[in-house]
C-alpha positions as a LaTeX table, in Angstrom:
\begin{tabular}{lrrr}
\hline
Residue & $x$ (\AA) & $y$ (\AA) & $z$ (\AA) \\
\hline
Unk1 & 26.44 & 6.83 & $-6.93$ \\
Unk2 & 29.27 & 4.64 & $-7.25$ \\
Unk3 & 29.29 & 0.89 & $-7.44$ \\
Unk4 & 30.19 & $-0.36$ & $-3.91$ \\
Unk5 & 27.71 & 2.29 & $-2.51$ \\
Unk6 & 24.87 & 0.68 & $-4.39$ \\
Unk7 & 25.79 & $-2.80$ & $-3.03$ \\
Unk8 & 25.88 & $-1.66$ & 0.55 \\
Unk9 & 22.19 & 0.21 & 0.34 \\
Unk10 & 20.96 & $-2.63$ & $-2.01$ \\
Unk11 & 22.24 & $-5.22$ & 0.80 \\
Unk12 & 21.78 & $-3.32$ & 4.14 \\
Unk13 & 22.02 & $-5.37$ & 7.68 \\
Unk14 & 19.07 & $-7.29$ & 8.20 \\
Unk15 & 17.12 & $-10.20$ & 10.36 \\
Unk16 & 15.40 & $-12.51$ & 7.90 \\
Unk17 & 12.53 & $-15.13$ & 9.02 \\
Unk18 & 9.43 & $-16.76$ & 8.62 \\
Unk19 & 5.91 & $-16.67$ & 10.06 \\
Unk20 & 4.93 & $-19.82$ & 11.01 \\
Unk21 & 1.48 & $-20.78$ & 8.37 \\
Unk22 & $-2.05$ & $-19.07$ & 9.27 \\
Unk23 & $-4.90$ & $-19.20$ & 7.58 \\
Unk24 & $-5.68$ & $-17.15$ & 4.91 \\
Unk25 & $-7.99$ & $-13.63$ & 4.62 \\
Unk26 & $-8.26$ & $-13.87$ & 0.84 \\
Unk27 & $-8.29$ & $-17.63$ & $-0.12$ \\
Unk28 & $-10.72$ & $-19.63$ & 2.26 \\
Unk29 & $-9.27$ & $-23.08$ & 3.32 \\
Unk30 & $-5.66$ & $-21.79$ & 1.98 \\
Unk31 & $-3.41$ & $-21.36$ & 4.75 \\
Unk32 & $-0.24$ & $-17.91$ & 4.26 \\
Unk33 & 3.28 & $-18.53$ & 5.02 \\
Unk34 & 4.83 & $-14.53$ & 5.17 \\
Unk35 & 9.20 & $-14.18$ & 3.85 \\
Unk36 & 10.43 & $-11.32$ & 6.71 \\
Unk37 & 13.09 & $-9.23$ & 6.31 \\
Unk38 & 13.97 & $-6.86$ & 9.67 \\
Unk39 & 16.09 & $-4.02$ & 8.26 \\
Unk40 & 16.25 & $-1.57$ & 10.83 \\
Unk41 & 17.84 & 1.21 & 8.18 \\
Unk42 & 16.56 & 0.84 & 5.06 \\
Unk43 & 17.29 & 3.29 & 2.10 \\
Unk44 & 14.57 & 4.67 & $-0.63$ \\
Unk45 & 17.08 & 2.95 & $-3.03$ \\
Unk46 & 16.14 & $-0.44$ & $-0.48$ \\
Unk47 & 13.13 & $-0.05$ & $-0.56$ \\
Unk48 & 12.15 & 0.77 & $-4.51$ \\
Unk49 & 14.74 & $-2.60$ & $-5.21$ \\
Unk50 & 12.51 & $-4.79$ & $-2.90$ \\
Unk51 & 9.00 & $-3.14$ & $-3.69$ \\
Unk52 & 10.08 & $-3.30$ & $-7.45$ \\
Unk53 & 10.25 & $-7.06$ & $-6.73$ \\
Unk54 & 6.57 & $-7.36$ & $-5.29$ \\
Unk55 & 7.35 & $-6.73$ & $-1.44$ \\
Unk56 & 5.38 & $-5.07$ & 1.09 \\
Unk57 & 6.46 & $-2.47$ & 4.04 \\
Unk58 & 5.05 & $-2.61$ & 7.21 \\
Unk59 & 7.38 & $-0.60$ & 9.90 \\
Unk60 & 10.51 & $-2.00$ & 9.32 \\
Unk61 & 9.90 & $-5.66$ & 8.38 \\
Unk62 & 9.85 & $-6.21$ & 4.25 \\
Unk63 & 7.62 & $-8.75$ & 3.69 \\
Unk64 & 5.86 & $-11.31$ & 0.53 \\
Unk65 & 4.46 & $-14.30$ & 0.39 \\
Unk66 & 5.59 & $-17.63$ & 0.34 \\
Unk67 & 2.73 & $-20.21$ & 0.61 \\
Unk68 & 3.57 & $-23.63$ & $-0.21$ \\
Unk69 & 1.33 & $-24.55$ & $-3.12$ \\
Unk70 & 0.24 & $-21.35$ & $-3.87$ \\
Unk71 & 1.12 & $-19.09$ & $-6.35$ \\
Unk72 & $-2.08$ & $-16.26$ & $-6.40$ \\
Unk73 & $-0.75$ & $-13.05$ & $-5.05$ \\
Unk74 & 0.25 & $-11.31$ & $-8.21$ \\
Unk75 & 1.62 & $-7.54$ & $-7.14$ \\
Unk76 & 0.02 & $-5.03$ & $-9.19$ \\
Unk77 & 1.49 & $-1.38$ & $-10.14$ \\
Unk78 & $-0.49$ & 1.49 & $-11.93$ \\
Unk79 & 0.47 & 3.42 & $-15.08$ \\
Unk80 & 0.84 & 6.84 & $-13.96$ \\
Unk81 & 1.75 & 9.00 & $-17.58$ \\
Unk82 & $-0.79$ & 7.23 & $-18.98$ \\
Unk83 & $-3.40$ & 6.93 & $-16.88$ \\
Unk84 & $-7.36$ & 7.47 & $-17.61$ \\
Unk85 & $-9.83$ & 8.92 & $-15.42$ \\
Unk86 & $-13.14$ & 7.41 & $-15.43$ \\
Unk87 & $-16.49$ & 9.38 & $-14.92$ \\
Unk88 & $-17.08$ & 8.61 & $-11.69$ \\
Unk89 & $-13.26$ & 8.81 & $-10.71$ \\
Unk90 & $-14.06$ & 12.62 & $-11.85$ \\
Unk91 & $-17.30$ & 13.08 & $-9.93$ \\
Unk92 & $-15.05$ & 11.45 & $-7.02$ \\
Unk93 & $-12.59$ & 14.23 & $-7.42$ \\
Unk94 & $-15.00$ & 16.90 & $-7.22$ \\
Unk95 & $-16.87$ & 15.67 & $-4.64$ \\
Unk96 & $-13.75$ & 16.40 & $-2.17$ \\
Unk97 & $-12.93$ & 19.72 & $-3.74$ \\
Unk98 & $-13.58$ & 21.05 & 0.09 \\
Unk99 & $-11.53$ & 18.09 & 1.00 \\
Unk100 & $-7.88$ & 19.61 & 2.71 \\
Unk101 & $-4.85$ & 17.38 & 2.17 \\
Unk102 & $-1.44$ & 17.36 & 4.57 \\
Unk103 & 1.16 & 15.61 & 3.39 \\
Unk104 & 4.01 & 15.00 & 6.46 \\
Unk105 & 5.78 & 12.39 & 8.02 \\
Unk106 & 3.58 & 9.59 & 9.69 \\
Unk107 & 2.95 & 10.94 & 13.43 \\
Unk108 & 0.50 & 8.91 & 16.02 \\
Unk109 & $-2.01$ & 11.01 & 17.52 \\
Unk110 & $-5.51$ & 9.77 & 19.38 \\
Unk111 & $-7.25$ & 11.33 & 16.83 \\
Unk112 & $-5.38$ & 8.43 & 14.26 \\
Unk113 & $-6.20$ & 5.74 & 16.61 \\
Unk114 & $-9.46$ & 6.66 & 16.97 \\
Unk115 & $-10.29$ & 6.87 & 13.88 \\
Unk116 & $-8.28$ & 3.01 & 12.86 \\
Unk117 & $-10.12$ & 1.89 & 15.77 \\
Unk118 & $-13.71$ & 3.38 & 14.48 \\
Unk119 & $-12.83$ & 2.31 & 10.62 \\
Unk120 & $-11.85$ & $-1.24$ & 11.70 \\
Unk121 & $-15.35$ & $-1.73$ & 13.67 \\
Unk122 & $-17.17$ & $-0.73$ & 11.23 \\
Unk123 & $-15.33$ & $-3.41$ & 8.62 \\
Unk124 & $-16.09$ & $-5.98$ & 11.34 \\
Unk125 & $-19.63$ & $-5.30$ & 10.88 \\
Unk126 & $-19.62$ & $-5.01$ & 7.40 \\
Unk127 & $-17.31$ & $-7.26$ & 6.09 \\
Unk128 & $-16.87$ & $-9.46$ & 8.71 \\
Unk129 & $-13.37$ & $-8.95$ & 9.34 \\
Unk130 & $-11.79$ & $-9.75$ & 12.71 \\
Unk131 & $-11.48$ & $-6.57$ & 14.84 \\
Unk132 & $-9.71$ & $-5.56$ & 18.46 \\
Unk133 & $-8.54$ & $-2.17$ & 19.05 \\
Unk134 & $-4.62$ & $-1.50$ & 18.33 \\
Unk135 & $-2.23$ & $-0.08$ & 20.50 \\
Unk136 & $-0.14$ & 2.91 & 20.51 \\
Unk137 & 3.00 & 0.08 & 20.14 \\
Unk138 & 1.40 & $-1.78$ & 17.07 \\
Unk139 & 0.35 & 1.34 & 15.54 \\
Unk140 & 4.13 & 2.95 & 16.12 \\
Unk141 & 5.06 & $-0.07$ & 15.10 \\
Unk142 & 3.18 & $-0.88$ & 11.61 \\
Unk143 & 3.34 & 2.66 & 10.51 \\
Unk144 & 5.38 & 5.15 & 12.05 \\
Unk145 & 8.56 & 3.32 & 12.96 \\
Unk146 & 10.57 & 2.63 & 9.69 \\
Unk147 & 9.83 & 5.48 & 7.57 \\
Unk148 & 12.89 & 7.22 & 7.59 \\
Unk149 & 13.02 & 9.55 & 4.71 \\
Unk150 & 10.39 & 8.20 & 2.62 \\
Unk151 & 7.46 & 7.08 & 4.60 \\
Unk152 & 4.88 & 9.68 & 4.21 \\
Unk153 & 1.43 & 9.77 & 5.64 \\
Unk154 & $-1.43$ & 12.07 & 3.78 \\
Unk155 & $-3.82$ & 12.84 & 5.92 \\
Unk156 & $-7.67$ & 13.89 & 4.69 \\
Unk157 & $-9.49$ & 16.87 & 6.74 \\
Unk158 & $-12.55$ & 17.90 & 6.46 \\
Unk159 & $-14.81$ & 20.53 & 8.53 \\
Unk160 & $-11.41$ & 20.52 & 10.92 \\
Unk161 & $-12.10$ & 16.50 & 11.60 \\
Unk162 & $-9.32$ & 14.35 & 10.59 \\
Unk163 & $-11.60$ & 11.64 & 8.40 \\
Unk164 & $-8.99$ & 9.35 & 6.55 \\
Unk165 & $-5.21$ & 8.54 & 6.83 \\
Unk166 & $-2.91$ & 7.46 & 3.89 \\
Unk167 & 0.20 & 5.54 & 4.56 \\
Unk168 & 2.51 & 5.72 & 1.22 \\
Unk169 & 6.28 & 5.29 & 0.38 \\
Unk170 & 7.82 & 7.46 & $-2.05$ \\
Unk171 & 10.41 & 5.68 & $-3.78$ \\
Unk172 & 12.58 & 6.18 & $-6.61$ \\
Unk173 & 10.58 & 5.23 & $-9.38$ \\
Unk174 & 6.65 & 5.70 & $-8.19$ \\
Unk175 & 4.33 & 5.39 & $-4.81$ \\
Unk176 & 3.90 & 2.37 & $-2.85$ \\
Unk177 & 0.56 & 2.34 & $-1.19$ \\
Unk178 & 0.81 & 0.56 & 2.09 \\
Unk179 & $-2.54$ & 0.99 & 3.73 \\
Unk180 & $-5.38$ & 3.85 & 3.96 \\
Unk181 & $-8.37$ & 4.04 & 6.37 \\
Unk182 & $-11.18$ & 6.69 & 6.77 \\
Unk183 & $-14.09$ & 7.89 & 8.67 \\
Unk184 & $-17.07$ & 5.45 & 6.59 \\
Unk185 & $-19.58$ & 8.27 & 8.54 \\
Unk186 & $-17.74$ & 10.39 & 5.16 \\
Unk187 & $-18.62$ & 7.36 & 2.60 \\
Unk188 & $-20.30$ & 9.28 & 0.57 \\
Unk189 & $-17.38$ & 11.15 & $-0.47$ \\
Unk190 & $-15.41$ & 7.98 & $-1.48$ \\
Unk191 & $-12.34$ & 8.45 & 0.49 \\
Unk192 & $-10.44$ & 5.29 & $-1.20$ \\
Unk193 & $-10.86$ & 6.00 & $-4.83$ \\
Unk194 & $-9.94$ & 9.97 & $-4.02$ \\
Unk195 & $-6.95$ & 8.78 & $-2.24$ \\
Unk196 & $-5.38$ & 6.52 & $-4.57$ \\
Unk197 & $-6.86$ & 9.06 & $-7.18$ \\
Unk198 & $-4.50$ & 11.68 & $-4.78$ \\
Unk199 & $-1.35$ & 9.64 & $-5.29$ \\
Unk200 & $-1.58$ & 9.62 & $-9.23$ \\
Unk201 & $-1.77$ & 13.60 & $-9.04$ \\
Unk202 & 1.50 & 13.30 & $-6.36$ \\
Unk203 & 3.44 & 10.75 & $-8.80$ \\
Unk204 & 2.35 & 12.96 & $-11.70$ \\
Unk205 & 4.10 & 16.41 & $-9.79$ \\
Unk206 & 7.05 & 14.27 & $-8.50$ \\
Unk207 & 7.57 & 12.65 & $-12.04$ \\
Unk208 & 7.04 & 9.25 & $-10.78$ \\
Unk209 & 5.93 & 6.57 & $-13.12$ \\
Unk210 & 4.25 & 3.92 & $-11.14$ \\
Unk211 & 1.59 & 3.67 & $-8.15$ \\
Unk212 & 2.69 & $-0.10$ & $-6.37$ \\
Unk213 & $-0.84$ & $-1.31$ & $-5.84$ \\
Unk214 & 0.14 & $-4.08$ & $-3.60$ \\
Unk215 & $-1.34$ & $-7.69$ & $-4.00$ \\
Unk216 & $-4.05$ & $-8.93$ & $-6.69$ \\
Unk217 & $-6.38$ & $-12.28$ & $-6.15$ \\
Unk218 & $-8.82$ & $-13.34$ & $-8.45$ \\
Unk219 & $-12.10$ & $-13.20$ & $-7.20$ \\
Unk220 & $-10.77$ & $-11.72$ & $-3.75$ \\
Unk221 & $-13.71$ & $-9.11$ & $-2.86$ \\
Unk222 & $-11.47$ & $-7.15$ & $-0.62$ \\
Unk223 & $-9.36$ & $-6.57$ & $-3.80$ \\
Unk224 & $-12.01$ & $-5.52$ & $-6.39$ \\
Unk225 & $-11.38$ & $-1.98$ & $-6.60$ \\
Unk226 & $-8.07$ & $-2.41$ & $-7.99$ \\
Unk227 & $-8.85$ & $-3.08$ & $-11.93$ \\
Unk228 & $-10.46$ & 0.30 & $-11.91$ \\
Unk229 & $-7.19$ & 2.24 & $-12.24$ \\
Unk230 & $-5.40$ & 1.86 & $-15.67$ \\
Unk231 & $-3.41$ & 1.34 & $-17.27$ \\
Unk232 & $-1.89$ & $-1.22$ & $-14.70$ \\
Unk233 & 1.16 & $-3.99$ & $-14.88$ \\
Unk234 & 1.55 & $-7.15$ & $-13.23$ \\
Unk235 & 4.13 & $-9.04$ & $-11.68$ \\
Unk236 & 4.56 & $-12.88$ & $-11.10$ \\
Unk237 & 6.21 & $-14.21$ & $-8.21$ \\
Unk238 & 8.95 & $-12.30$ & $-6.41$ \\
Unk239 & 12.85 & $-12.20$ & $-7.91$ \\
Unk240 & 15.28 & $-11.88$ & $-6.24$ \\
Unk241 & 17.30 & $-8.18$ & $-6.13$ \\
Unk242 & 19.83 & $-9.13$ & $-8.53$ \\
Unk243 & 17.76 & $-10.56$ & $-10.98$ \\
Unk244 & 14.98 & $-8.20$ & $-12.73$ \\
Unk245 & 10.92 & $-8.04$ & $-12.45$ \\
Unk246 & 9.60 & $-8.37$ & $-15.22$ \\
Unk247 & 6.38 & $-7.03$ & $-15.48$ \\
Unk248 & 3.71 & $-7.03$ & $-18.40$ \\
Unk249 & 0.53 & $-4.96$ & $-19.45$ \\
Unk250 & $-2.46$ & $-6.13$ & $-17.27$ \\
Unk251 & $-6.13$ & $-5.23$ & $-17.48$ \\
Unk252 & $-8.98$ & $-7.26$ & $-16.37$ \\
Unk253 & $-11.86$ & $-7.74$ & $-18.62$ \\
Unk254 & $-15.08$ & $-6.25$ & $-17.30$ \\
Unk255 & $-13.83$ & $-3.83$ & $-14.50$ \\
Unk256 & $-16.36$ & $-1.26$ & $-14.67$ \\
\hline
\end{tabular}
């Protein structure tokens, strides 16, 4: 790829704003000011720049934080060559050995807003999170729309029922998870360990080194999972795409 080509796909047309502040789902009393960028064709070479640099996808909008005062969302990335299975991660893995996996472009059908819909009520229950049922738009919207060539959904079937949806990236250099939901009427066989467990075995076929975990807050429950995959890296703060990340070795004491 010559020079000038990597500028223009590093630098595409874009719509850049912010979110006015909100309050925030992981820090209680904080308040979340979201960095947009609107890039209505993005490249994989785009997209593993910005997620490199600690962004998020939803759609087409690019997205990270940038709360005044507040410095806590650390983006996280797992160690795929050398990464170590845990016990249970193995049970986990044989548990779903009946488990049938798709791997495909993201589609909307009813049976993947039915089962957001069902997932979401159930976390409203559980975990108290706030809950109304999303449209065809917002769901074409946040996960369909945008994808281009390497937006990928993985769907989980099992007994013919689909029972959890994976929205990834496949970039360049690794996976970027973007979000997963499931059927919790299947908890038992721990759909969101297998899945992330799913997209070490794809990174280690496609010769990818890195899962992109998204964000990491200390003592945020909805985050706790996370530590159990490693080796992991870290990243602080969000440089820009001409400057590099630096990341560093990261593993939090006590995660099992």
């Amino acid at each position: 790829m010559n020079e000038e080509r990597q500028i223009d796909l590093l630098n595409p047309p874009s719509t850049d704003f912010s979110m006015l502040d909100y309050d925030c789902a992981y820090i209680p009393g904080n308040k979340v000011r979201m960095h947009y960028k609107y890039v209505d064709n993005a490249s994989r070479t785009f997209a593993t720049a910005v997620i490199q640099r600690g962004w998020r996808r939803f759609g087409k909008y690019f997205f990270h934080p940038i709360c005044n005062g507040c410095n806590e969302c650390k983006s996280l990335r797992i160690d795929v060559e050398n990464y170590r299975y845990t016990k249970s991660q193995r049970k986990t893995i044989n548990r779903n050995k009946e488990t049938k996996i798709i791997v495909q472009k993201p589609t909307m059908t009813q049976a993947h807003l039915d089962l957001y819909n069902k997932y979401h009520r159930w976390k409203s229950v559980k975990d108290s999170w706030s809950h109304r049922n999303i449209s065809q738009r917002e769901y074409y919207e946040n996960f369909v729309d945008g994808a281009h060539d390497f937006g990928k959904e993985v769907l989980y079937i099992v007994d013919d029922k689909l029972v959890g949806v994976d929205l990834i990236d496949i970039l360049d250099d690794g996976i970027s998870a973007i979000y997963f939901y499931y059927d919790p009427d299947y908890a038992r066989l721990s759909l969101g360990t297998f899945s992330l467990l799913y997209q070490i075995k794809l990174a280690k076929i496609l010769e990818l080194p890195w899962i992109y975990l998204g964000y990491w807050v200390e003592g945020c429950k909805a985050f706790a999972y996370k530590p159990k995959f490693q080796p992991q890296e870290i990243l602080d703060g969000f440089p820009h795409i001409s400057e590099p990340a630096s990341w560093e070795k990261w593993e939090l004491e006590g995660k099992e």
